[in-house]
Every structure is written in structure tokens, then in C-alpha cells.
C-alpha positions as CSV (number, residue, x, y, z in Angstrom):
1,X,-58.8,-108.1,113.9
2,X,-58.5,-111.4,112.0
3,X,-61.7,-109.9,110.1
4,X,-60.1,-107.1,108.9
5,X,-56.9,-108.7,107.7
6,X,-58.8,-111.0,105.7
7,X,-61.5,-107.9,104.6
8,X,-57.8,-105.8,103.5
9,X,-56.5,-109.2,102.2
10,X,-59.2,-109.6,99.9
11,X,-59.7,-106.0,98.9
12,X,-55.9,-106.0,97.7
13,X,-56.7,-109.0,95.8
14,X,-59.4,-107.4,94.6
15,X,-57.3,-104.4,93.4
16,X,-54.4,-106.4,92.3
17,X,-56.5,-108.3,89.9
18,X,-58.8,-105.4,88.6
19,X,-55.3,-103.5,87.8
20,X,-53.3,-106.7,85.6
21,X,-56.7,-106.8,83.8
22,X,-57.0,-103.4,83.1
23,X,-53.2,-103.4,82.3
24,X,-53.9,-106.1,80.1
25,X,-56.9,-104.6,78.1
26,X,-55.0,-101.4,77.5
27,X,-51.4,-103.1,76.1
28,X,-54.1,-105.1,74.1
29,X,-55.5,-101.3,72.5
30,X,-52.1,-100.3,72.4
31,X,-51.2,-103.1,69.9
32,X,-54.2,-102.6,67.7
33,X,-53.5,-98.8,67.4
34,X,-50.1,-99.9,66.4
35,X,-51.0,-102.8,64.1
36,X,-53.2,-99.8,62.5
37,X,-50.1,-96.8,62.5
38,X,-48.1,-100.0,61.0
39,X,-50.4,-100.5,58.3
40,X,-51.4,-97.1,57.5
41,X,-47.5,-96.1,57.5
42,X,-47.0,-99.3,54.9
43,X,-49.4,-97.9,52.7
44,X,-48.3,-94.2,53.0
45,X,-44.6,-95.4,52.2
46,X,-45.9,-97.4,49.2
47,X,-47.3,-94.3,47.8
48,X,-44.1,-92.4,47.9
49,X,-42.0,-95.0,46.5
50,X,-44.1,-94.4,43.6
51,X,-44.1,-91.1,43.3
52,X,-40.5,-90.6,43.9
53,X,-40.5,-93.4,40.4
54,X,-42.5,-91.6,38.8
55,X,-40.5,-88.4,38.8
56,X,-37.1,-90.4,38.4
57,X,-38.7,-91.5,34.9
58,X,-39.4,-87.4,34.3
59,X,-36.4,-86.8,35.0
60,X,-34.7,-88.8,32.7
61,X,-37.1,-87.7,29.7
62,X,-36.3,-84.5,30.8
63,X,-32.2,-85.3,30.9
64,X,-32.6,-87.3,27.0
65,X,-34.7,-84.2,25.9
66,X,-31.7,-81.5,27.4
67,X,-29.1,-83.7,25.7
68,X,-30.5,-83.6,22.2
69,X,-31.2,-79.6,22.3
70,X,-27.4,-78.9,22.1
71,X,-27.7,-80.9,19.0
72,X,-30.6,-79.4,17.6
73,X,-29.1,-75.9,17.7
74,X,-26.0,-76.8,16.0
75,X,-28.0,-78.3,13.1
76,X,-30.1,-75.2,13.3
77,X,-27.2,-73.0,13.1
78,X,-25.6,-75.3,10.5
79,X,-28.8,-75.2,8.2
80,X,-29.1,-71.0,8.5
81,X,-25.4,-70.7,7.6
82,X,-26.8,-72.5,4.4
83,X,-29.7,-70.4,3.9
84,X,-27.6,-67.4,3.9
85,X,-25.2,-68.6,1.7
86,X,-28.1,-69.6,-0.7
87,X,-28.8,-66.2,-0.4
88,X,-25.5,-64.2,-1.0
89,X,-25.4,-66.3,-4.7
């Protein structure tokens, strides 16, 4: 009897230990996979933070372009009323 207790005694041991170590060993991959997504989610951010600059600075070329057209057809429309009053002398 006192066999067996000690036999089951050490067995739990046995199983108790094998358990925090595996425990261990897998919060330890756990971390590293994160460390990785961390890193890999850094980078990812990074490259739309520039993109998203990128197309601000389009956009206003694009907006300076749109607000000198207006201008350009009145001075369009200005010089071919001149034209054709050149031409009706």
C-alpha cells in the first residue's frame, strides 16, 4: 500500500512537472509568434502610412491643377472674344 502511494505520488509529480514545462515551452512559442505578427504588422503599417502620403501629395497637385482650370478657360474665352473681334474689323 505504502508502495503504491509513493509509486502514484511520484507519477503525479512526474505529470505535474512534464505539464508546467510543456506549458512553459508553448507560452514561450506563443511569444515569438507574437514578437513576429508584432513586427511583421509594424512593417505592414509603415507601408501604408506611406502610401496613404503619397496619395495626399496627388491629391493636392490634383486639387492646385482643378483650381487653375477655372482660370484658364476664362482667359481662353477672354482671348477668342478677341480673336473674333479681330475678325469682324
Amino acid at each position: 500500500m505504502i508502495t503504491a502511494l509513493i509509486t502514484g505520488g511520484l507519477a503525479l509529480i512526474g505529470v505535474w512537472l512534464t505539464n508546467r514545462k510543456s506549458t512553459a515551452d508553448l507560452f514561450a512559442k506563443l511569444d515569438k509568434q507574437s514578437e513576429l505578427s508584432d513586427a511583421k504588422l509594424d512593417k505592414e503599417i509603415a507601408v501604408v502610412k506611406t502610401e496613404i502620403e503619397n496619395l495626399s501629395n496627388e491629391v493636392r497637385k490634383h486639387n492646385a491643377f482643378a483650381e487653375r482650370i477655372p482660370a484658364l478657360e476664362e482667359k481662353a474665352k477672354a482671348a477668342d472674344r478677341r480673336l473674333t473681334d479681330l475678325e469682324h474689323r
